[in-house]
CHARMM-style PDB file with segment names, atoms N, HN, CA, C and O in Angstrom:
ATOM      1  N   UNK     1     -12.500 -22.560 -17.078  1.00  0.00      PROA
ATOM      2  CA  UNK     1     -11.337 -21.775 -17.443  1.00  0.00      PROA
ATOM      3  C   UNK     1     -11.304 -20.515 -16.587  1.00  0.00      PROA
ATOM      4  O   UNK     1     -12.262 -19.755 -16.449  1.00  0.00      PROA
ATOM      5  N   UNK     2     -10.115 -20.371 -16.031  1.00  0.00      PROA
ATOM      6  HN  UNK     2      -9.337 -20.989 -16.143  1.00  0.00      PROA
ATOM      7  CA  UNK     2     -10.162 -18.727 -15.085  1.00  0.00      PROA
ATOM      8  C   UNK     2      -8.996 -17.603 -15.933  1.00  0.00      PROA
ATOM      9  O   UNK     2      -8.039 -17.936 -16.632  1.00  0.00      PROA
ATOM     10  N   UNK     3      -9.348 -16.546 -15.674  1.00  0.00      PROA
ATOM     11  HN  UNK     3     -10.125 -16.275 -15.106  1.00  0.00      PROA
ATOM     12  CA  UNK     3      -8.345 -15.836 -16.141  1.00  0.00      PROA
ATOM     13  C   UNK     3      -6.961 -15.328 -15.444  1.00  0.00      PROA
ATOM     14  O   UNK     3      -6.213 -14.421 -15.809  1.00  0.00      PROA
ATOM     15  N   UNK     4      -6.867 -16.138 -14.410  1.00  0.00      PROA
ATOM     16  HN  UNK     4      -7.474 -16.876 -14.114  1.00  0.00      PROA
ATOM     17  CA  UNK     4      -5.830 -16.232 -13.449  1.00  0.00      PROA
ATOM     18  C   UNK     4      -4.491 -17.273 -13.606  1.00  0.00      PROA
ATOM     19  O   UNK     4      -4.506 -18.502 -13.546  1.00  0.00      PROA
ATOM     20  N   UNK     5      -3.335 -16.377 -13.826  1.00  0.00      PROA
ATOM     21  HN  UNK     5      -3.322 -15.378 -13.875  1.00  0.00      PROA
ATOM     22  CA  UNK     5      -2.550 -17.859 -14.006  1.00  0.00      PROA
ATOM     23  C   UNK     5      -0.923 -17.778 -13.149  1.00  0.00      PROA
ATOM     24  O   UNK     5       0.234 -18.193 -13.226  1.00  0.00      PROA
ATOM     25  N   UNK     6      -2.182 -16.599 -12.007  1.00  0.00      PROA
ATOM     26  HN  UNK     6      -3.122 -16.262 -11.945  1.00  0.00      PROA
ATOM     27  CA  UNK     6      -0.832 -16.627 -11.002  1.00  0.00      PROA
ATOM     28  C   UNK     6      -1.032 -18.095  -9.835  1.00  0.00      PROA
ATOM     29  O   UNK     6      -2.049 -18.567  -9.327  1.00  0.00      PROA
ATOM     30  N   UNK     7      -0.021 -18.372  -9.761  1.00  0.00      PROA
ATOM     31  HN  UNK     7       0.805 -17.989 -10.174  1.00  0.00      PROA
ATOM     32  CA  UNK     7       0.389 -19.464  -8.980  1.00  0.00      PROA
ATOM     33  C   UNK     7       0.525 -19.262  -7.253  1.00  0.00      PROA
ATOM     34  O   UNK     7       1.609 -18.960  -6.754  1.00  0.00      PROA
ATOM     35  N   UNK     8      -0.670 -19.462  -6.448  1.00  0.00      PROA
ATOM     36  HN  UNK     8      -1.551 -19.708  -6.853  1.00  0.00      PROA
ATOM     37  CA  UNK     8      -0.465 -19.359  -5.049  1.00  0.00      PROA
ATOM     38  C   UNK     8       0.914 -19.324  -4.170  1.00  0.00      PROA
ATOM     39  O   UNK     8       1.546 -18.435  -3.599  1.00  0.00      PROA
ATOM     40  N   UNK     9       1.085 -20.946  -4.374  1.00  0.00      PROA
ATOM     41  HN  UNK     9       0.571 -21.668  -4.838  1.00  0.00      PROA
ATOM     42  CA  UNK     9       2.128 -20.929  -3.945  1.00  0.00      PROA
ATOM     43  C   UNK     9       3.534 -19.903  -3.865  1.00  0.00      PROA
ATOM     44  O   UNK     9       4.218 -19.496  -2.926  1.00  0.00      PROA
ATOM     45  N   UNK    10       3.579 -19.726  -5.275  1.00  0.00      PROA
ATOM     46  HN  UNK    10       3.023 -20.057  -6.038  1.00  0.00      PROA
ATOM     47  CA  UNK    10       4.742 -18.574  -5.911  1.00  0.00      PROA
ATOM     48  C   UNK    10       4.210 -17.185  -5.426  1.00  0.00      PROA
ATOM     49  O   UNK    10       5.088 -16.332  -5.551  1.00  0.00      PROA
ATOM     50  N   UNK    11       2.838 -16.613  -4.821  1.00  0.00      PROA
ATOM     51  HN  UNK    11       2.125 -17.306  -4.720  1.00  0.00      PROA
ATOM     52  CA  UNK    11       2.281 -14.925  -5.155  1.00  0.00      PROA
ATOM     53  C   UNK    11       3.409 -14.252  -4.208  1.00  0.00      PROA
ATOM     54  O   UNK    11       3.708 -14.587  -3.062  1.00  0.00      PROA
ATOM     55  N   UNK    12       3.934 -13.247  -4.971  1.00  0.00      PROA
ATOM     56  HN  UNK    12       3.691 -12.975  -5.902  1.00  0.00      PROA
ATOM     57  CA  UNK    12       4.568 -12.237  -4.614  1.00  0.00      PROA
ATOM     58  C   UNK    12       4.105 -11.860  -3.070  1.00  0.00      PROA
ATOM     59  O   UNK    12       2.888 -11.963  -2.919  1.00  0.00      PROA
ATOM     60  N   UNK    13       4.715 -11.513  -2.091  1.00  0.00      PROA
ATOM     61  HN  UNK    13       5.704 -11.429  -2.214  1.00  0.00      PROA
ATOM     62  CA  UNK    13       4.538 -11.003  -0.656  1.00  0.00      PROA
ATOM     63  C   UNK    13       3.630  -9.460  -1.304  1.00  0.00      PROA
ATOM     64  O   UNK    13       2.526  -9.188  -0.832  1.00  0.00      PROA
ATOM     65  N   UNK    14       3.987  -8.963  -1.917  1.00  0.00      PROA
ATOM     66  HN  UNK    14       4.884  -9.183  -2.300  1.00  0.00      PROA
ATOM     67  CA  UNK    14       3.723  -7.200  -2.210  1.00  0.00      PROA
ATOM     68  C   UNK    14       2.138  -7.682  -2.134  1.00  0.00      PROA
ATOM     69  O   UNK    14       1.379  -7.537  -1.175  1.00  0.00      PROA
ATOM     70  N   UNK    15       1.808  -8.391  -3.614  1.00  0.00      PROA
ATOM     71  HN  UNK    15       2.424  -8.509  -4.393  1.00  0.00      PROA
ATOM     72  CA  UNK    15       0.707  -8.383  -3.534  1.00  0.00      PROA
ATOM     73  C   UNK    15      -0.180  -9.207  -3.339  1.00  0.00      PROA
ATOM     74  O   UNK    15      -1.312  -9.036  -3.791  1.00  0.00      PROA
ATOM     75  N   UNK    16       0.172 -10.299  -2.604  1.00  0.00      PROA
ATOM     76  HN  UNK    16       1.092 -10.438  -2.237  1.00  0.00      PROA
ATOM     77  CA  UNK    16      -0.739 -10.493  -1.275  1.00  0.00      PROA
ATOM     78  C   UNK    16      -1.095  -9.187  -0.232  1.00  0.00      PROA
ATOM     79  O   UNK    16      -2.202  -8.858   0.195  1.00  0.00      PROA
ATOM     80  N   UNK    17      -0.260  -8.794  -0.070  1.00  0.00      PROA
ATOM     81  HN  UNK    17       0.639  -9.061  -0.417  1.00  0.00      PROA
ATOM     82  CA  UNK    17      -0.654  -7.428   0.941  1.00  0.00      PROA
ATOM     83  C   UNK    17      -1.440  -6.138  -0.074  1.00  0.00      PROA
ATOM     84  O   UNK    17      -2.248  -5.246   0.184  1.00  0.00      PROA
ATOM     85  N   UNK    18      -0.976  -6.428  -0.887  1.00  0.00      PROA
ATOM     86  HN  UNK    18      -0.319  -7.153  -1.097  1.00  0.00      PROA
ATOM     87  CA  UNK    18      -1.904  -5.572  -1.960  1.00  0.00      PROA
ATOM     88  C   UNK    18      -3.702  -5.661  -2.194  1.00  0.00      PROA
ATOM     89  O   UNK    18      -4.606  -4.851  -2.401  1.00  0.00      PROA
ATOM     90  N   UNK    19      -3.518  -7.790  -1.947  1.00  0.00      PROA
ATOM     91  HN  UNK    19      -2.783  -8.448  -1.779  1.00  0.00      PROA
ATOM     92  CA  UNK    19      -5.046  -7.939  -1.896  1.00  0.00      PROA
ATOM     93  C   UNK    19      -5.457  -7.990  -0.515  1.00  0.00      PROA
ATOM     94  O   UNK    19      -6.623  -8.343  -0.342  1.00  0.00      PROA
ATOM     95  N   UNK    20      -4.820  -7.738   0.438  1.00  0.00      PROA
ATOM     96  HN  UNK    20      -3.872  -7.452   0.297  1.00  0.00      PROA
ATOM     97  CA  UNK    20      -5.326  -7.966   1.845  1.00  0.00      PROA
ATOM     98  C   UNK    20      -5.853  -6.564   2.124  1.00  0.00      PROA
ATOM     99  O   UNK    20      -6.866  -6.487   2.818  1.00  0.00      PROA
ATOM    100  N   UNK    21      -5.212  -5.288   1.605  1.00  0.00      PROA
ATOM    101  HN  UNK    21      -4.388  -5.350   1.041  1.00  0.00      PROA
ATOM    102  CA  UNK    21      -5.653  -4.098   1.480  1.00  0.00      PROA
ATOM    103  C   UNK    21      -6.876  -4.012   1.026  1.00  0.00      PROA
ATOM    104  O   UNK    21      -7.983  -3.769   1.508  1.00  0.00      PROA
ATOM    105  N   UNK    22      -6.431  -4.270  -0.033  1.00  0.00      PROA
ATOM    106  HN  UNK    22      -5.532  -4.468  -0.424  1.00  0.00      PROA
ATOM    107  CA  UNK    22      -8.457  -4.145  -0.928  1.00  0.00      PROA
ATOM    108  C   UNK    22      -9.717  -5.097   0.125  1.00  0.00      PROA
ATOM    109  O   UNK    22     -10.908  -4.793   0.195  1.00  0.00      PROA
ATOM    110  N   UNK    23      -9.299  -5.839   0.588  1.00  0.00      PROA
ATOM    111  HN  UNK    23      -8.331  -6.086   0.532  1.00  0.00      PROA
ATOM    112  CA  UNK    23     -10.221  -6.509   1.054  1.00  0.00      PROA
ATOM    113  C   UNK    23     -10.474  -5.847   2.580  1.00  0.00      PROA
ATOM    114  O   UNK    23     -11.612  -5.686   3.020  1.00  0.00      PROA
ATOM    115  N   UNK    24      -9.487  -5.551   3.190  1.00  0.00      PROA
ATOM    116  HN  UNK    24      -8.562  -5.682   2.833  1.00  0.00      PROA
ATOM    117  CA  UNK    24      -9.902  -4.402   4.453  1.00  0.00      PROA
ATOM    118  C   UNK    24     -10.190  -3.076   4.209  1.00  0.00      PROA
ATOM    119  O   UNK    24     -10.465  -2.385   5.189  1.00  0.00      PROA
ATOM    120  N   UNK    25     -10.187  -2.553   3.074  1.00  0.00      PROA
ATOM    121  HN  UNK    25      -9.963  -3.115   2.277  1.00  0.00      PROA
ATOM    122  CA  UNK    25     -10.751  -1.038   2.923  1.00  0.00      PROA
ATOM    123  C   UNK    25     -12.723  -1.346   2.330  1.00  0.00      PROA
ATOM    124  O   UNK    25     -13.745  -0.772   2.706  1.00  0.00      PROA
ATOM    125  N   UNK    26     -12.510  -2.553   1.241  1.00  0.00      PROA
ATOM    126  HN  UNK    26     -11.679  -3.019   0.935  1.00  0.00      PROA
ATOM    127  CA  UNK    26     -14.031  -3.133   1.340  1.00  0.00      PROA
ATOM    128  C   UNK    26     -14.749  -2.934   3.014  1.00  0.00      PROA
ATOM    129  O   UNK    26     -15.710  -2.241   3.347  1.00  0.00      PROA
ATOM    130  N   UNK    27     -13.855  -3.837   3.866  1.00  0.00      PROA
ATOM    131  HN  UNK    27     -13.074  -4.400   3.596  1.00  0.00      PROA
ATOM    132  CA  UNK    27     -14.529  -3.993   5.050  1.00  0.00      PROA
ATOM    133  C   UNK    27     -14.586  -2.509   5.521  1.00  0.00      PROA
ATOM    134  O   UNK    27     -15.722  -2.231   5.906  1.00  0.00      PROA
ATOM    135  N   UNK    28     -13.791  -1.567   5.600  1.00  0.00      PROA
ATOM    136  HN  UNK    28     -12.869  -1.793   5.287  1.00  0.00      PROA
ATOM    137  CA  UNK    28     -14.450  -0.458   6.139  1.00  0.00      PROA
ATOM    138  C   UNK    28     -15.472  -0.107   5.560  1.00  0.00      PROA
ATOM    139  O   UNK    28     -16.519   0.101   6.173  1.00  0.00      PROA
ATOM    140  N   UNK    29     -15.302   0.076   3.738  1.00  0.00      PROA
ATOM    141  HN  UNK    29     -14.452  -0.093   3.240  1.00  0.00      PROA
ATOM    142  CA  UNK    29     -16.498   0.418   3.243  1.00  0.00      PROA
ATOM    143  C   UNK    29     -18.113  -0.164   4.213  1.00  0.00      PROA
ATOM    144  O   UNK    29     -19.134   0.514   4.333  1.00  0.00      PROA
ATOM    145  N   UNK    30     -18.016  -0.757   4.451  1.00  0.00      PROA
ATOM    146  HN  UNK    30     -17.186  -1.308   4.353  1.00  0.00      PROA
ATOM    147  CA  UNK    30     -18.936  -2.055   5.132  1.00  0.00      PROA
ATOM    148  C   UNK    30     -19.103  -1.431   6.246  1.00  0.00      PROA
ATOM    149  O   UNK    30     -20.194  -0.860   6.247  1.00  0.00      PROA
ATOM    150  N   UNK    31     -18.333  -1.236   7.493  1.00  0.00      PROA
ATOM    151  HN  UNK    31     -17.447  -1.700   7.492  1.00  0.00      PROA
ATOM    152  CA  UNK    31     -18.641  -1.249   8.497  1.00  0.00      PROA
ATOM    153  C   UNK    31     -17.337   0.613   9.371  1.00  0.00      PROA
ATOM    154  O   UNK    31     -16.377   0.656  10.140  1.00  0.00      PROA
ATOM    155  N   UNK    32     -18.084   1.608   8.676  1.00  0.00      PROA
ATOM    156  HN  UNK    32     -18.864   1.573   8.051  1.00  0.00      PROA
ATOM    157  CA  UNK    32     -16.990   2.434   8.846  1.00  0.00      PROA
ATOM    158  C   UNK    32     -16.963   2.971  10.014  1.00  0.00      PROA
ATOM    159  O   UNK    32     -15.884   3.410  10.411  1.00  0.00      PROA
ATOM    160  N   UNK    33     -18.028   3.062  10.774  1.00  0.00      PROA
ATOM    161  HN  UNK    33     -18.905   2.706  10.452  1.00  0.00      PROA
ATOM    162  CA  UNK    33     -17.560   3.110  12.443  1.00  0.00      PROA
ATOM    163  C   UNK    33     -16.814   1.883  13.496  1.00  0.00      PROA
ATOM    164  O   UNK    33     -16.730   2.018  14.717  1.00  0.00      PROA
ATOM    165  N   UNK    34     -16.300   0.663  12.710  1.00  0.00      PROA
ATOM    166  HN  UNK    34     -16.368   0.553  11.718  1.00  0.00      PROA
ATOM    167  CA  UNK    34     -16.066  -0.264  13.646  1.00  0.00      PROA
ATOM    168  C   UNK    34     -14.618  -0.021  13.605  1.00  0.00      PROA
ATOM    169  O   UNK    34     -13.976  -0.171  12.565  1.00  0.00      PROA
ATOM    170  N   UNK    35     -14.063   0.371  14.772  1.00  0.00      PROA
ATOM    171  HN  UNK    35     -14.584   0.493  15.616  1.00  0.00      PROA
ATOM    172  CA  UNK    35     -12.535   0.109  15.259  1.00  0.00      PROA
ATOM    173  C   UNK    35     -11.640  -0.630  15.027  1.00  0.00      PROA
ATOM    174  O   UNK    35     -10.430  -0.500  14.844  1.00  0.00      PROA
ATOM    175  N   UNK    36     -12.636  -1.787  15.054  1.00  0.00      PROA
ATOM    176  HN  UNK    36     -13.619  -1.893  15.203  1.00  0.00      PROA
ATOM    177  CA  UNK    36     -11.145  -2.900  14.696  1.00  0.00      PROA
ATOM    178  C   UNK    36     -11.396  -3.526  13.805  1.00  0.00      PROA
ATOM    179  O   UNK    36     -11.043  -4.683  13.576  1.00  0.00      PROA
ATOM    180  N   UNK    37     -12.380  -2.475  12.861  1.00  0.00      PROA
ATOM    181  HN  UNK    37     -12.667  -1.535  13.047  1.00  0.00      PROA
ATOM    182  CA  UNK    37     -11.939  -3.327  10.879  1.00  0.00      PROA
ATOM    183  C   UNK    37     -11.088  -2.048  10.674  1.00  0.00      PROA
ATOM    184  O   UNK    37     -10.349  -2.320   9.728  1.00  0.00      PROA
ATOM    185  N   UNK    38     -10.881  -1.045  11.008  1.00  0.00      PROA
ATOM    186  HN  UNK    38     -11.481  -0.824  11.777  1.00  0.00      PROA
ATOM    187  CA  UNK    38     -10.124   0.174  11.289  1.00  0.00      PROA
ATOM    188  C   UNK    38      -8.634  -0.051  11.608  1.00  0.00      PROA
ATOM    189  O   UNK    38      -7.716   0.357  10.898  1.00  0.00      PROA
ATOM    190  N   UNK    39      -8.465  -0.889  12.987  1.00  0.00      PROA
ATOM    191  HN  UNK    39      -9.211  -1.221  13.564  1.00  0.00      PROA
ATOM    192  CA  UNK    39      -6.866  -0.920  13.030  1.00  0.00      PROA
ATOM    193  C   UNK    39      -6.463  -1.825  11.937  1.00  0.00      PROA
ATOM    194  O   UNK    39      -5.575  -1.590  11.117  1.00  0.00      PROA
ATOM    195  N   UNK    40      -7.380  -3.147  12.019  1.00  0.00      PROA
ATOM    196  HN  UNK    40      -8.101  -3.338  12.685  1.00  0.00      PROA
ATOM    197  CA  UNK    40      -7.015  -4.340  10.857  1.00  0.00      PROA
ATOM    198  C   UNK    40      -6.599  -3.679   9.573  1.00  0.00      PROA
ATOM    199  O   UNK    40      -5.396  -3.522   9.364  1.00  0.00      PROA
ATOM    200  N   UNK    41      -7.418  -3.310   8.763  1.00  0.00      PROA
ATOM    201  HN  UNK    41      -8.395  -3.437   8.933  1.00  0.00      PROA
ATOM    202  CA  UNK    41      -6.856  -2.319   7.488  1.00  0.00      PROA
ATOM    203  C   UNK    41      -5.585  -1.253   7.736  1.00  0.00      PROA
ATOM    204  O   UNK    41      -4.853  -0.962   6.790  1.00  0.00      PROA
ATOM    205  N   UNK    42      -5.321  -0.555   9.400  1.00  0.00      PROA
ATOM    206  HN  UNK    42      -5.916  -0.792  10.169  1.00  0.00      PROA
ATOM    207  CA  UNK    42      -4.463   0.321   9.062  1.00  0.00      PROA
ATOM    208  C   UNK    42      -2.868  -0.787   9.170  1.00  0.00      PROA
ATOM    209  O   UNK    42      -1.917  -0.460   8.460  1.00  0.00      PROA
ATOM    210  N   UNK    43      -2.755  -1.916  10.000  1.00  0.00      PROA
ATOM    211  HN  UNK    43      -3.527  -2.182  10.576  1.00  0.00      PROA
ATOM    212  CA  UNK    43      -2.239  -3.045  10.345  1.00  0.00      PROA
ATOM    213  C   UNK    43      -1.689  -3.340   8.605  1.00  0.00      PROA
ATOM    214  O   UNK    43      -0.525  -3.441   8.215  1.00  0.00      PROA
ATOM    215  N   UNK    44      -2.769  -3.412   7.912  1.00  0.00      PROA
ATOM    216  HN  UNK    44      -3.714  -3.329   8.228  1.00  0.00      PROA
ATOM    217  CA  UNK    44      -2.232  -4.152   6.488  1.00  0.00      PROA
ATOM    218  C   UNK    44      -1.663  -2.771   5.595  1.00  0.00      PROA
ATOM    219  O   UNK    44      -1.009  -2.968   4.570  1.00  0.00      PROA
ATOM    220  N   UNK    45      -1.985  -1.267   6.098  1.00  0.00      PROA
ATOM    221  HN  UNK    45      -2.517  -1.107   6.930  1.00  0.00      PROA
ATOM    222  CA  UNK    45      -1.612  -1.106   4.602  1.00  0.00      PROA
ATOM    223  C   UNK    45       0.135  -0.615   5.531  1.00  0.00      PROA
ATOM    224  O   UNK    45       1.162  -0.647   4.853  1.00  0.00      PROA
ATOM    225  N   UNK    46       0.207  -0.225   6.978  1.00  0.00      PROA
ATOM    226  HN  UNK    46      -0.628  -0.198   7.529  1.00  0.00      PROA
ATOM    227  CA  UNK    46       1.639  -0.168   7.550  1.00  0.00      PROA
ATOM    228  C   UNK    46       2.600  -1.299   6.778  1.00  0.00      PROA
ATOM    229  O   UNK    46       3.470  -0.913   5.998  1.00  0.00      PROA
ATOM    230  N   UNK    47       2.358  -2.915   7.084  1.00  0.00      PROA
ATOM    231  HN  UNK    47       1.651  -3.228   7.718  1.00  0.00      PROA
ATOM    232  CA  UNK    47       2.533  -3.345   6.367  1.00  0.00      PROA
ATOM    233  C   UNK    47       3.368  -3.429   5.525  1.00  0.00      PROA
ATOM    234  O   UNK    47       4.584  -3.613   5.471  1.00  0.00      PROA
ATOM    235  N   UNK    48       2.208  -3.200   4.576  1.00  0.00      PROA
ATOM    236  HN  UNK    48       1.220  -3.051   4.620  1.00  0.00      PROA
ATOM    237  CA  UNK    48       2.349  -3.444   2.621  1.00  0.00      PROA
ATOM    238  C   UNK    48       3.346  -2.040   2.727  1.00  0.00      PROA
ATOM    239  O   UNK    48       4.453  -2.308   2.259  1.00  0.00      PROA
ATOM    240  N   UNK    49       3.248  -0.481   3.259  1.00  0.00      PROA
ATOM    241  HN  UNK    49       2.349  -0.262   3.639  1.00  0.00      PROA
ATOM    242  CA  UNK    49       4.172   0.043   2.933  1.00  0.00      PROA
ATOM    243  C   UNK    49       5.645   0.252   3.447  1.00  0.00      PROA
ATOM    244  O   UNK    49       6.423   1.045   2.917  1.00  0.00      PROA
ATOM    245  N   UNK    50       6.038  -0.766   4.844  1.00  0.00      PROA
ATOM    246  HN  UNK    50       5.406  -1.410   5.274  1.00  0.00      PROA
ATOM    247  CA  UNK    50       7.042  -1.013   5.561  1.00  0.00      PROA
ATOM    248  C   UNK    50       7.761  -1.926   4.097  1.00  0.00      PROA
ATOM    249  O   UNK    50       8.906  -1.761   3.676  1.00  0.00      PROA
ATOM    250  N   UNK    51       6.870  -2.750   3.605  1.00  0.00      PROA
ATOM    251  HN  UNK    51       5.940  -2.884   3.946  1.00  0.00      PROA
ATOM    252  CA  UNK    51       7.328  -3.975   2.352  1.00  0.00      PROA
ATOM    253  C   UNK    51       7.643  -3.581   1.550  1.00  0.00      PROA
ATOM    254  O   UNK    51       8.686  -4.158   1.243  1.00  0.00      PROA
ATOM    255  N   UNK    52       7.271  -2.432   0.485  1.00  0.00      PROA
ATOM    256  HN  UNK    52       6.424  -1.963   0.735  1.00  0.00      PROA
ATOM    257  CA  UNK    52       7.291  -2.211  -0.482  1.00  0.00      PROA
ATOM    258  C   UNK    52       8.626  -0.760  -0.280  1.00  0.00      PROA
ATOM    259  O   UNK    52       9.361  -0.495  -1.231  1.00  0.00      PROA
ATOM    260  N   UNK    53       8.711  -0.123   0.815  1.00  0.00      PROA
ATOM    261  HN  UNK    53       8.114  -0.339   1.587  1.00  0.00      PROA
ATOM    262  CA  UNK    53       9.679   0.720   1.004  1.00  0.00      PROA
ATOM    263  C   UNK    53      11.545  -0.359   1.429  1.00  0.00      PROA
ATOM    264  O   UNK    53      12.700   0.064   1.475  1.00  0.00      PROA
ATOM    265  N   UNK    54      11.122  -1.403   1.589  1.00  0.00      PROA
ATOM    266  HN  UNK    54      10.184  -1.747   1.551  1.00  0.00      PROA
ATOM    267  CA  UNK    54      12.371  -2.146   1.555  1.00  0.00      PROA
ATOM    268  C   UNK    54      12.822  -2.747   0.069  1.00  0.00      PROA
ATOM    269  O   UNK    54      13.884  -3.341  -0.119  1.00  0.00      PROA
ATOM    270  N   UNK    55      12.200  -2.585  -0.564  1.00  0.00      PROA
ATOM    271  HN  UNK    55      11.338  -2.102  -0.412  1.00  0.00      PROA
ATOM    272  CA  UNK    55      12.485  -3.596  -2.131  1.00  0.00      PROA
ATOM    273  C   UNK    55      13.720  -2.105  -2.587  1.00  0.00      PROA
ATOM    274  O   UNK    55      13.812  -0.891  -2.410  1.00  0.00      PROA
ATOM    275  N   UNK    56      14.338  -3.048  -3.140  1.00  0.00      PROA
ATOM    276  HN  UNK    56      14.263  -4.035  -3.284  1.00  0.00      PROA
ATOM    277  CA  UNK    56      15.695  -1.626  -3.758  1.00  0.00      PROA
ATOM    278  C   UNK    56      14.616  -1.284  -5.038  1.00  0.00      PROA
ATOM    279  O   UNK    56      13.619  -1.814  -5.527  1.00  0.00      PROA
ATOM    280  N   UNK    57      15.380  -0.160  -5.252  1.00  0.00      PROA
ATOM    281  HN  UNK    57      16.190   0.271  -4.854  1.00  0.00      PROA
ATOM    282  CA  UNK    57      14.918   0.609  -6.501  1.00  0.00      PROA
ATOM    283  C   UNK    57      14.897   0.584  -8.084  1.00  0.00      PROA
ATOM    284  O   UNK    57      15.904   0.990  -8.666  1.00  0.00      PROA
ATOM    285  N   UNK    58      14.036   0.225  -8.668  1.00  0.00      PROA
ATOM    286  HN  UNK    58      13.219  -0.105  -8.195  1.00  0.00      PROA
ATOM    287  CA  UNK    58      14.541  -0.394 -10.163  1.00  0.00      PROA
ATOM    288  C   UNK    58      15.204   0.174 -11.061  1.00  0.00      PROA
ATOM    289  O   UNK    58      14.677   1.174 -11.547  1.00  0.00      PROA
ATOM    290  N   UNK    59      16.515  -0.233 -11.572  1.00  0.00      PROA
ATOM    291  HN  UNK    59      16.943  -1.046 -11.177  1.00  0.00      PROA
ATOM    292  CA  UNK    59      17.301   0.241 -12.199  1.00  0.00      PROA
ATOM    293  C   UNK    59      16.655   1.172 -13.305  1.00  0.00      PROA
ATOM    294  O   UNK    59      15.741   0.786 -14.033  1.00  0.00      PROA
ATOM    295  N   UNK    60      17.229   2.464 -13.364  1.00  0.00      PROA
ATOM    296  HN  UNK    60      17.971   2.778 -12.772  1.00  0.00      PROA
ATOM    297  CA  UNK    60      16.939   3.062 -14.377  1.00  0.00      PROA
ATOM    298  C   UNK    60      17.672   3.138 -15.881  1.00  0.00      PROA
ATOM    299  OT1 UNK    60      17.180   3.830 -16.773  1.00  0.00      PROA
TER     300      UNK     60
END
């Protein structure tokens, strides 16, 4: 039994880039002088916030 009952296929774009973040700031954690776990993470969170600054605004 998992406690997951989001559906791959269906995952939201946001947060896929949401978990691609966490998983490249881990890798800096890891390796914080290396350059290009450096651009890779800055690559994902440009990104996730180019993505998340296009979604319209939720009705108030």
């Amino acid at each position: 039994m998992t406690d997951s009952t989001e559906n791959t296929a269906t995952t939201d774009p946001a947060d896929a880039l949401k978990h691609a973040m966490i998983e490249q700031l881990m890798g800096i954690i890891g390796a914080p002088d290396d350059q290009g776990v450096a651009d890779a993470a800055d690559a994902v969170v440009r990104e996730l916030d180019a993505l998340l600054r296009a979604e319209p605004e939720p009705a108030a």
